[in-house]
C-alpha positions as CSV (number, residue, x, y, z in Angstrom):
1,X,51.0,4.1,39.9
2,X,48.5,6.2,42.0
3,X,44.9,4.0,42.4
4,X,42.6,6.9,42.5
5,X,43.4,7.5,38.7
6,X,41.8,3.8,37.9
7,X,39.0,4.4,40.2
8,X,36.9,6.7,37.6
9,X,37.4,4.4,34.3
10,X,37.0,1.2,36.7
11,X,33.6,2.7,37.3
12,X,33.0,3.8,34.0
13,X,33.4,-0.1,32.6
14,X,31.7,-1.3,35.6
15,X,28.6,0.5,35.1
16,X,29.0,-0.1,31.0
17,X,29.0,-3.5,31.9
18,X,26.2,-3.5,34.3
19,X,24.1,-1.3,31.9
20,X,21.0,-2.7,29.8
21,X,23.2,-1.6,26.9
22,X,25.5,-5.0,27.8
23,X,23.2,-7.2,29.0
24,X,23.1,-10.8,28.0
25,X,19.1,-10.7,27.0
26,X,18.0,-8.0,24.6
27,X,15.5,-5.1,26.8
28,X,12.1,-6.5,26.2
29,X,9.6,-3.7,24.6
30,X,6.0,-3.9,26.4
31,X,4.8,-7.2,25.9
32,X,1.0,-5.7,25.6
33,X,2.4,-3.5,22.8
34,X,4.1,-6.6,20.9
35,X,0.7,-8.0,21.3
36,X,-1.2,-4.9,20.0
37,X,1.4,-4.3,17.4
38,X,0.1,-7.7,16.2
39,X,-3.0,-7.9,16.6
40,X,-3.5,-4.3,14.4
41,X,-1.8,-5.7,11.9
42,X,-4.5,-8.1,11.0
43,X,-7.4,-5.7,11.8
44,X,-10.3,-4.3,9.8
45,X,-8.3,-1.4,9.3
46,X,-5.1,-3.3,8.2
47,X,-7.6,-5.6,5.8
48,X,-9.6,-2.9,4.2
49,X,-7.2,0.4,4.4
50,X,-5.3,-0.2,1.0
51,X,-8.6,-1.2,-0.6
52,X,-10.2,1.7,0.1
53,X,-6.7,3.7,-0.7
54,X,-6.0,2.2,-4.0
55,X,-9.9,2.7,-4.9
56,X,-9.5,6.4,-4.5
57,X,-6.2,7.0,-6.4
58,X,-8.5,5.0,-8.8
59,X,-11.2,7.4,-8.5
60,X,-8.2,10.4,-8.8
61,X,-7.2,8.5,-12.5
62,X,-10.9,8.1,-13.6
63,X,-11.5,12.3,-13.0
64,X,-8.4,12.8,-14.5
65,X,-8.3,10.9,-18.4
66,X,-5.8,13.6,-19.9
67,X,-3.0,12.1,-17.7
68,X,-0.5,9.9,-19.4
69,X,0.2,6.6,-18.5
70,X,3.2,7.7,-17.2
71,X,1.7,10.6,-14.6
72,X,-0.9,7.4,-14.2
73,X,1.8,5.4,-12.8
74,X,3.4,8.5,-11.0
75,X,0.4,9.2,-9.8
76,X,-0.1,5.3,-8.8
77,X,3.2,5.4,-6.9
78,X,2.6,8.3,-5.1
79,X,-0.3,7.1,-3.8
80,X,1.3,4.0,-2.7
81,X,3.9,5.7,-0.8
82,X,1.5,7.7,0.7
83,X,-0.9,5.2,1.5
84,X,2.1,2.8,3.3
85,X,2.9,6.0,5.5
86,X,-1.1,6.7,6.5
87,X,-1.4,2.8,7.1
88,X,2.0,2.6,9.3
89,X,0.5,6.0,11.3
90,X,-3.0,4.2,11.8
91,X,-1.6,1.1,12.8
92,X,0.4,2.2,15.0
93,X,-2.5,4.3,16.7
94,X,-4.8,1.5,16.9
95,X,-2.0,-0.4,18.5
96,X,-1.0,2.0,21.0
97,X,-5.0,2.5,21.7
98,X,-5.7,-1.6,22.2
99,X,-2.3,-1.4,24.3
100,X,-4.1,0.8,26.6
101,X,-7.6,-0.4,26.5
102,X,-7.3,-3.8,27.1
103,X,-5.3,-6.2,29.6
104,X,-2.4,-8.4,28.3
105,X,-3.9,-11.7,28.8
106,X,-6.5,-10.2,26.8
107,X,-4.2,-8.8,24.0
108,X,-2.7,-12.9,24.6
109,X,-5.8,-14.3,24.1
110,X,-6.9,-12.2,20.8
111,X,-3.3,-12.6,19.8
112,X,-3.5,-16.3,19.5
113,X,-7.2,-16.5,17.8
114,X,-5.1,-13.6,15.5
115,X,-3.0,-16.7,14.2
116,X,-5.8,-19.4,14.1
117,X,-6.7,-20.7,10.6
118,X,-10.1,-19.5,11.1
119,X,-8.8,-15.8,12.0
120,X,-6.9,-16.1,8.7
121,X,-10.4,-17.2,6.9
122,X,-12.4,-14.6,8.6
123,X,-9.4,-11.9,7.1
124,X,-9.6,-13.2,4.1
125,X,-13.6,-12.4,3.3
126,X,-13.5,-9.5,4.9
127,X,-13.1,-7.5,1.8
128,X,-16.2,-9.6,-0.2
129,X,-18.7,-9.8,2.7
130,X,-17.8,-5.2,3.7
131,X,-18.5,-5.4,-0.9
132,X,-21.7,-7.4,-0.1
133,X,-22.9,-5.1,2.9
134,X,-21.8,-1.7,0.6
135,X,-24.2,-3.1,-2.5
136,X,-27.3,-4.0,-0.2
137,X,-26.8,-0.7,1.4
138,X,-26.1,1.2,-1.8
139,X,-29.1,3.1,-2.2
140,X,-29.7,3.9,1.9
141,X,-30.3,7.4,2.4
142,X,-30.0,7.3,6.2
143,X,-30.2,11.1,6.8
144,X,-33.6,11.3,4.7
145,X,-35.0,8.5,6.4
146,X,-34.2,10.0,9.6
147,X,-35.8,13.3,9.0
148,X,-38.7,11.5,7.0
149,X,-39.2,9.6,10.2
150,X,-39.3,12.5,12.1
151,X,-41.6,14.3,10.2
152,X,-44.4,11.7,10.5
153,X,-44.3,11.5,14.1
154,X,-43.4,15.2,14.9
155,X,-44.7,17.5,11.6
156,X,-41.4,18.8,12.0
157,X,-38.3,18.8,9.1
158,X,-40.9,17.8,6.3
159,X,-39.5,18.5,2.9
């Protein structure tokens, strides 16, 4: 038998064997993007993004009364899937973006207050204390008071 003609699958299985594709630990991802991957998914975003979702397929439904239930709870769905696809996209973006901007023992550091019972509480009254902030500023007209503020120093963009 001629050795030349095992030389080329020899090689073949030794570099199979040698390749990340066969070794005995799994190829670790970025550990900084692990850590951002985690820490997104308990952010603000993460928190309040299917509130503020849900409430405007809500707000679809309540200019819409001629739909049935059934387009209601099409319509519901729909939003749903759509809403999991945005929130997976923006996630994913905020991760990449804390990846970049901050140092792993920093994305370590807010990874571990991330699982702390407090971090947990803090989550969890996100959504009442962003309600309590939305009704006190409910009837702020920032823009006008602006412009208003303008006006009486400059005499300048008086209505």
């Amino acid at each position: 038998m001629n050795s030349h003609r095992l030389v080329l699958p020899l090689a073949l299985a030794s570099a199979l064997v040698a390749s990340p594709l066969f070794a005995s630990e799994p190829i670790a991802e970025d550990e900084g993007l692990i850590l951002a991957r985690e820490i997104a998914g308990h952010s603000f975003l993460a928190t309040i993004g299917p509130l503020q979702t849900g409430a405007e397929v809500e707000a679809i439904l309540a200019d819409a009364p001629d739909l049935t239930e059934e387009e209601q709870a099409s319509l519901r769905a729909i939003g749903r899937e759509r809403a999991d696809a945005l929130g997976k996209a923006a996630l994913e973006a905020e991760a990449q973006a804390l990846a970049t901007a901050l140092s792993v023992e920093d994305l370590r550091a807010i990874a571990a207050f991330e699982r702390s019972p407090a971090a947990a509480n803090h989550r969890a009254a996100a959504p009442m204390v962003m309600a309590a902030v939305m009704e006190d500023l409910a009837g702020v007209d920032y823009k006008r008071e602006v412009k208003r503020s303008f006006c009486e120093r400059t005499g300048k963009l008086c209505e």
